[in-house]
C-alpha positions as CSV (number, residue, x, y, z in Angstrom):
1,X,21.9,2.8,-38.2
2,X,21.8,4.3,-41.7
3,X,22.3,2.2,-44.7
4,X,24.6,3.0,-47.6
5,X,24.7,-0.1,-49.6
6,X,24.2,-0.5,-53.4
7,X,20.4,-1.7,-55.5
8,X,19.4,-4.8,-54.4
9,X,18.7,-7.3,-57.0
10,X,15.6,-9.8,-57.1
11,X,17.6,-13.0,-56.1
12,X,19.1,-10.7,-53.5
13,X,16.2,-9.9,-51.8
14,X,14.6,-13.9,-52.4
15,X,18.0,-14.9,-50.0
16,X,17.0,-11.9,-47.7
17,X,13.7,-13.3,-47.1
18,X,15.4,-16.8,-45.8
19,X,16.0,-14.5,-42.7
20,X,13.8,-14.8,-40.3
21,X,12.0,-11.3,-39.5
22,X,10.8,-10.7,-35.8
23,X,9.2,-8.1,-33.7
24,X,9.9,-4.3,-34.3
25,X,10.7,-2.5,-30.9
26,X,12.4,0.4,-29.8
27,X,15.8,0.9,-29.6
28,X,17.3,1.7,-25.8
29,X,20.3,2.1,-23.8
30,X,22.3,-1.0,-23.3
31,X,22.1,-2.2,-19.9
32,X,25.8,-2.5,-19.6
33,X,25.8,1.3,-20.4
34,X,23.3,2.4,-17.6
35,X,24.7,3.7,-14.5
36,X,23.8,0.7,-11.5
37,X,21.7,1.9,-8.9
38,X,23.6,3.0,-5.7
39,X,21.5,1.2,-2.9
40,X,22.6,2.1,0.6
41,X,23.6,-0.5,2.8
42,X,20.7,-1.4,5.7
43,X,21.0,-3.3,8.7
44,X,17.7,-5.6,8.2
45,X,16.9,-8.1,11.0
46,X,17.3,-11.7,10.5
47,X,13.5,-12.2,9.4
48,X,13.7,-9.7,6.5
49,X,16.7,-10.9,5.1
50,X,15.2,-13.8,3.1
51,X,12.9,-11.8,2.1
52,X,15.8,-9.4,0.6
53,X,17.8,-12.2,-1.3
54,X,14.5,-13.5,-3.2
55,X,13.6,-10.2,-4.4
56,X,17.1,-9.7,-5.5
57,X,16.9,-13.0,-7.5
58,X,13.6,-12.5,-8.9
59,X,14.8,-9.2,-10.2
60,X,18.4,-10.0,-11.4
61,X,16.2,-13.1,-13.1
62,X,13.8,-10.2,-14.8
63,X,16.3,-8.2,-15.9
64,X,18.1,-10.9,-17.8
65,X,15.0,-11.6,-19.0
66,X,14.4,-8.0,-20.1
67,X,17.5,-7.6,-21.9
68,X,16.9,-10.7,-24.0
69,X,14.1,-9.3,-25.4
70,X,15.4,-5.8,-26.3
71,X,19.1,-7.6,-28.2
72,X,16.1,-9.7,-30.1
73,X,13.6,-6.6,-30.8
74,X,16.7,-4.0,-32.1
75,X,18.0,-7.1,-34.2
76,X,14.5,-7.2,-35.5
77,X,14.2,-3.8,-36.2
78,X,17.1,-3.6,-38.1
79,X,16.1,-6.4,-40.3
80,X,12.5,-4.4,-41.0
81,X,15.0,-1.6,-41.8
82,X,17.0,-3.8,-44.2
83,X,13.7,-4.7,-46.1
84,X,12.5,-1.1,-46.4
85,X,15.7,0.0,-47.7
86,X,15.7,-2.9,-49.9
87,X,11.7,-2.5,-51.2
88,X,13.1,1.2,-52.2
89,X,16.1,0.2,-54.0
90,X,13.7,-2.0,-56.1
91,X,11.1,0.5,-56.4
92,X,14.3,2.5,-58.0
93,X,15.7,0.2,-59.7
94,X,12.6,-0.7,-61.6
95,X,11.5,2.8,-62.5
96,X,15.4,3.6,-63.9
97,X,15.0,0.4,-65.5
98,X,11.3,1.8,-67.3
99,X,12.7,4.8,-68.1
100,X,15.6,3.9,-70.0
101,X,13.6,1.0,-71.9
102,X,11.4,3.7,-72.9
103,X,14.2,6.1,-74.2
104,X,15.5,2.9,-76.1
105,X,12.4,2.7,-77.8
106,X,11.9,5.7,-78.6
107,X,15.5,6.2,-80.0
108,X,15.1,3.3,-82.0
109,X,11.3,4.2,-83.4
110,X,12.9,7.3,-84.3
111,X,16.3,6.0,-86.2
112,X,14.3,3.5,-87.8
113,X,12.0,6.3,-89.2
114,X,14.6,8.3,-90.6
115,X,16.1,5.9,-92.5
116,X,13.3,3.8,-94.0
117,X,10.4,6.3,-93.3
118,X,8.3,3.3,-91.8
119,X,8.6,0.9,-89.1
120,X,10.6,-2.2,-90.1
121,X,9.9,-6.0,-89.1
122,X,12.9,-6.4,-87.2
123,X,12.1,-3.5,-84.8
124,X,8.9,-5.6,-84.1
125,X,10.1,-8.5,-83.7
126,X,12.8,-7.2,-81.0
127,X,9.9,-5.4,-79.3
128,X,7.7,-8.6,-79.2
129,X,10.8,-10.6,-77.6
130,X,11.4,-7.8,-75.1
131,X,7.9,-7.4,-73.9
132,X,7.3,-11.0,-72.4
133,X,10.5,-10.6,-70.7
134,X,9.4,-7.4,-68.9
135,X,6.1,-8.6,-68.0
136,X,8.0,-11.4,-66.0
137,X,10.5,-9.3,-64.6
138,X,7.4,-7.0,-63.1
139,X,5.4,-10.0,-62.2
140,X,8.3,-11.0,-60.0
141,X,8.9,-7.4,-58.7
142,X,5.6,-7.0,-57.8
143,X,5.3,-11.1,-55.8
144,X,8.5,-9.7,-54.3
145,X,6.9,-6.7,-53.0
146,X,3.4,-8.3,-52.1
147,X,5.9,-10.6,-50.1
148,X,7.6,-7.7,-48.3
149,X,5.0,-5.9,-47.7
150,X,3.0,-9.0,-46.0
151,X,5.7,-9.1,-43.8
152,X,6.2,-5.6,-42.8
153,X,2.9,-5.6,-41.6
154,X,3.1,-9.1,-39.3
155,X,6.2,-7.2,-38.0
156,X,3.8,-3.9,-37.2
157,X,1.0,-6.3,-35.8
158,X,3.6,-8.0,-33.5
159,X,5.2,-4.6,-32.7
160,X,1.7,-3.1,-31.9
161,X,1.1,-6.4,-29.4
162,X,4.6,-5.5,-27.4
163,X,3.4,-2.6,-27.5
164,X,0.5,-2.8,-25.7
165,X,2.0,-5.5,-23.2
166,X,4.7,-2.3,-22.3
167,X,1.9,-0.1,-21.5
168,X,0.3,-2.5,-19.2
169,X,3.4,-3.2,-17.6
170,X,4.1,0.4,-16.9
171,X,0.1,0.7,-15.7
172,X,1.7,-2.0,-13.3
173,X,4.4,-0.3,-12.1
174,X,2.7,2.7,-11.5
175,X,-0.1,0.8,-9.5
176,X,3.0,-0.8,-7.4
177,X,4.0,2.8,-7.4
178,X,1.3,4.5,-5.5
179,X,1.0,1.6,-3.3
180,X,3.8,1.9,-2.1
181,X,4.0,5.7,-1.4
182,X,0.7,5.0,0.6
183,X,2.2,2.6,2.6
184,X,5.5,4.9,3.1
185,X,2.7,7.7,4.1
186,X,1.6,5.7,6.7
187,X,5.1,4.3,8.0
188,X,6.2,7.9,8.2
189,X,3.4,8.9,10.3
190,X,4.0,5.8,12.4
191,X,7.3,6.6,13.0
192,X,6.5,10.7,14.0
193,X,3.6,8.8,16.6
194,X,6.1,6.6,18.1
195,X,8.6,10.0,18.5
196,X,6.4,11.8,20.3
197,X,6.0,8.4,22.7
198,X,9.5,8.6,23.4
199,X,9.7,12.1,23.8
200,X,6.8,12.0,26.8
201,X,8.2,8.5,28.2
202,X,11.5,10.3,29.1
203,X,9.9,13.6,30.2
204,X,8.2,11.1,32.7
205,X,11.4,9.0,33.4
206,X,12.8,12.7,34.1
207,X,10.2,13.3,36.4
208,X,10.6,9.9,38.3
209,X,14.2,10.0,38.4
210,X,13.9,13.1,40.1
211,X,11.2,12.3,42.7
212,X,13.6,8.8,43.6
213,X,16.5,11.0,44.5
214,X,14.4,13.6,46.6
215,X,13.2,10.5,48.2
216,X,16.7,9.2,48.4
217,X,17.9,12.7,50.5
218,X,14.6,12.1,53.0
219,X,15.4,8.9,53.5
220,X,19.2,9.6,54.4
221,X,18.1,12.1,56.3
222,X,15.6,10.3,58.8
223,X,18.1,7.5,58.6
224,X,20.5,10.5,60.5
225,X,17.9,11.2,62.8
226,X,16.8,7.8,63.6
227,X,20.5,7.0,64.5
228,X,20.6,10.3,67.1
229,X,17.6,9.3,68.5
230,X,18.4,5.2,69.3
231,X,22.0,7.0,71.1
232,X,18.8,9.3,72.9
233,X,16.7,6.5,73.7
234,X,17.6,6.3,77.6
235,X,16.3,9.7,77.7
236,X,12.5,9.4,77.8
237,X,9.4,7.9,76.2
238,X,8.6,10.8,74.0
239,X,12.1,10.0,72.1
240,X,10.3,6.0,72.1
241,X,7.9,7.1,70.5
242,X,9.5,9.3,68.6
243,X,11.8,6.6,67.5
244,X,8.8,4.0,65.9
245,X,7.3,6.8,64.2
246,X,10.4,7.5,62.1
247,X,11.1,3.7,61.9
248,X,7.7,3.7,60.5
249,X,8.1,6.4,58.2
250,X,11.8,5.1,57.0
251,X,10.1,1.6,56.2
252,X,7.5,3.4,54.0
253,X,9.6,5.4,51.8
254,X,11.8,2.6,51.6
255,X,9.2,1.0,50.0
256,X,8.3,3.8,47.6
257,X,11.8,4.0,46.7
258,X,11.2,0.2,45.5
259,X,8.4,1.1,43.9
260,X,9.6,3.8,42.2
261,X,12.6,2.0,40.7
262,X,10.6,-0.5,39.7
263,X,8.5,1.9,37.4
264,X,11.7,3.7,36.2
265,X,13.0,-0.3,35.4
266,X,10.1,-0.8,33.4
267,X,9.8,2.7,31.7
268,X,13.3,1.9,30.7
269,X,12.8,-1.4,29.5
270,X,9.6,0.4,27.0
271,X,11.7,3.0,25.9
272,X,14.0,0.7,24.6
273,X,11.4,-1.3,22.8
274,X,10.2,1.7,21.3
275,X,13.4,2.6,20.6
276,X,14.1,-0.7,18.2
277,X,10.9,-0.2,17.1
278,X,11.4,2.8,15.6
279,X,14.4,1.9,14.3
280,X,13.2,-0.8,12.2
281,X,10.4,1.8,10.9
282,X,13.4,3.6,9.7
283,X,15.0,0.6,8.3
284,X,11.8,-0.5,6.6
285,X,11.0,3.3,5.2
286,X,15.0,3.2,4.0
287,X,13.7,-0.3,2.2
288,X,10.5,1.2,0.7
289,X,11.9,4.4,-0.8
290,X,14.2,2.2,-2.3
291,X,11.9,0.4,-3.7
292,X,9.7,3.5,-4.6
293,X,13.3,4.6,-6.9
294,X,13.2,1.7,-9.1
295,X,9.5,1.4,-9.9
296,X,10.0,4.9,-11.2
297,X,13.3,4.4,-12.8
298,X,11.0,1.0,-14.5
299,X,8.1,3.2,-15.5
300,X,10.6,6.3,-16.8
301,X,12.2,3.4,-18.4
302,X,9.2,2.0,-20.2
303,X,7.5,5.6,-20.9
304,X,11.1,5.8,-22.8
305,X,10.4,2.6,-24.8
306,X,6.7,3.6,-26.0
307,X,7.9,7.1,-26.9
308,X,11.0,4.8,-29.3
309,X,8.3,2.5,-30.1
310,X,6.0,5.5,-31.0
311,X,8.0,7.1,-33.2
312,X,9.5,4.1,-35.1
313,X,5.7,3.6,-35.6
314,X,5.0,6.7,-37.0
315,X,8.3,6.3,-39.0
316,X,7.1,2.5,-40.4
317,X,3.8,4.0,-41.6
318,X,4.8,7.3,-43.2
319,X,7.6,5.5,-44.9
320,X,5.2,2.9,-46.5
321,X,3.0,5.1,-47.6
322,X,5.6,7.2,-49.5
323,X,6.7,4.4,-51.0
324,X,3.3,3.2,-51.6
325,X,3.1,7.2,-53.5
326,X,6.0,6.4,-55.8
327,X,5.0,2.8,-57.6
328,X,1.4,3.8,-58.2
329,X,2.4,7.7,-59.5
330,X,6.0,6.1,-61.1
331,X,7.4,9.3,-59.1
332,X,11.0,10.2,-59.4
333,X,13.5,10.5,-56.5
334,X,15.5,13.8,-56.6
335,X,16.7,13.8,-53.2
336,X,17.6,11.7,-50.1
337,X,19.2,12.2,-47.1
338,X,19.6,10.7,-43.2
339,X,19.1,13.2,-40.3
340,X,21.8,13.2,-37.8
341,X,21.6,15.1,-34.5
342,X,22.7,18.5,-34.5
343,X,25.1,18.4,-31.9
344,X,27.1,15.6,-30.2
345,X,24.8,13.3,-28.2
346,X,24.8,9.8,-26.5
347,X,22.0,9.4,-27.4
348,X,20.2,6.5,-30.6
349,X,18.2,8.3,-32.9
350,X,15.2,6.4,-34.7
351,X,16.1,5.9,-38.2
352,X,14.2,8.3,-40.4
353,X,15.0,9.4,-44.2
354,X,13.3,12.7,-45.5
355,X,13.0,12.4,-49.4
356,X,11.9,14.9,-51.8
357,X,10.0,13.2,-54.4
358,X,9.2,14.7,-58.2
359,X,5.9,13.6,-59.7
């Protein structure tokens, strides 16, 4: 925001101090403004989805949070703004204010010369009311100033403290952040063991299936022969013979047919388990890299807010000292004017003023 308003006055600036003055902080992006995350839908299972609704809580409670404290910093920071502006409009004001009382003086000094060739009473005495009255005029300038000044730099110290709490945060986040993508790592190579699993369990459930229907065609086929051989059975003792030996051979592959579909039962039965299994390491990656997304979007967000907080820093102490320059050297402003961007932009700029100054 750039200010355009006119001197302020000493009583104006004792009401502004009634105001209370806060933290300085960066200014950001509403959060009204910011596009939401898009969070694909996932099928969790009934134990995670607790788990889901408190971290949803705890972070729609965080974020309300959050944004109290940035409408409370930017309305602090525009009050710090308001008393710069105002410390420089009295630093003005006063220095105008010297200049022309010296120009009256010397106006008068030099009138009162011409006509009387020597300086009268009366100039004195004027001079000798006058004086008093400056000296308390610049002995309230200057408490006024002492007072601002005092509480420009409680608003730095406080600044400097949020400052420092951000950066920790984002040390935080980035801690969270690597965990995280450690424990994706290993989810993901989880998930690439348990694929190669399934691929050799169905290789061997191929394999099975196979050897069950071969068995299947031998046992229909003795089955055949054993029927031809019971209508043979008048015939001789050899076919007798003949006939337990198959009998015995039909009962054993019957029971590796059992057996057999047993195995492929319980093959099935761990490919399916594997199956889910798999499936909820896919869910849970889904989850993570979700996760992963916002502790970045948090840390770009808070890398933003120390760069803000950086610059209106920089802005804070390089305006102070300027002004600092101009009451000690009673410089002289020639020129002022507030940057703008170049081209159209979203975007909030810091508020910065470049001023040519005239010693």
């Amino acid at each position: 925001a750039y200010y355009t308003a006119s001197l302020c006055t000493a009583s104006e600036i004792h009401d502004f101090f009634l105001l209370p003055i806060g933290r300085a902080f960066a200014l950001v992006q509403p959060a009204n403004e910011r596009q939401p995350l898009r969070i694909e839908p996932i099928k969790p299972t009934e134990e995670k989805v607790e788990v889901i609704k408190v971290y949803l809580e705890a972070r729609k409670q965080e974020q309300a949070r959050h944004q109290q404290s940035l409408r409370m910093l930017s309305e602090e920071v525009s009050q710090i703004q308001e008393v710069r502006y105002c410390l420089k409009s009295l630093r003005e004001q006063m220095a105008a204010k010297n200049n022309h009382r010296t120009e009256h003086k010397v106006r008068a000094s030099i009138n009162i010369s011409r006509v009387n060739g020597a300086p009268s009473s009366t100039a004195h005495d004027s001079e000798d009311k006058q004086e008093p009255v400056d000296e308390q005029e610049r002995a309230k300038m200057r408490e006024v100033s002492k007072r601002l000044y005092a509480q420009l730099q409680d608003a730095e110290k406080r600044h400097q403290e949020e400052k420092e709490k951000l950066q920790a945060e984002a040390g935080q986040y980035k801690r969270q952040l690597s965990e995280q993508s450690e424990r994706l790592k290993d989810a993901q190579l989880n998930a690439e063991r348990q694929d190669e699993r399934i691929e050799e369990l169905q290789r061997l459930m191929g394999g099975m299936e196979q050897e069950s229907s071969t068995l299947k065609e031998e046992l229909m086929t003795r089955q055949a022969e054993l029927l031809q051989l019971r209508e043979m059975k008048e015939e001789g003792q050899a076919e007798k013979e003949r006939l337990e030996q198959l009998e015995r051979e039909n009962a054993i592959l019957k029971e590796k047919i059992h057996h057999l579909d047993d195995m492929l039962k319980s093959q099935q039965r761990k490919l399916r388990q594997m199956i889910e299994q798999l499936q909820n390491s896919r869910m849970m990656i889904q989850e993570r890299d979700r996760i992963i997304k916002e502790l970045e979007e948090k840390v770009a967000f808070l890398e933003a807010e120390n760069r803000e907080m950086r610059d209106q820093m920089d802005y804070y102490a390089g305006g102070h000292r300027s002004n600092s320059y101009l009451s000690d050297h009673n410089a002289q402003i020639v020129y002022s004017k507030p940057l703008k961007p170049s081209g159209p932009s979203s975007k909030s700029l810091p508020f910065i003023k470049v001023i040519e100054i005239k010693s």
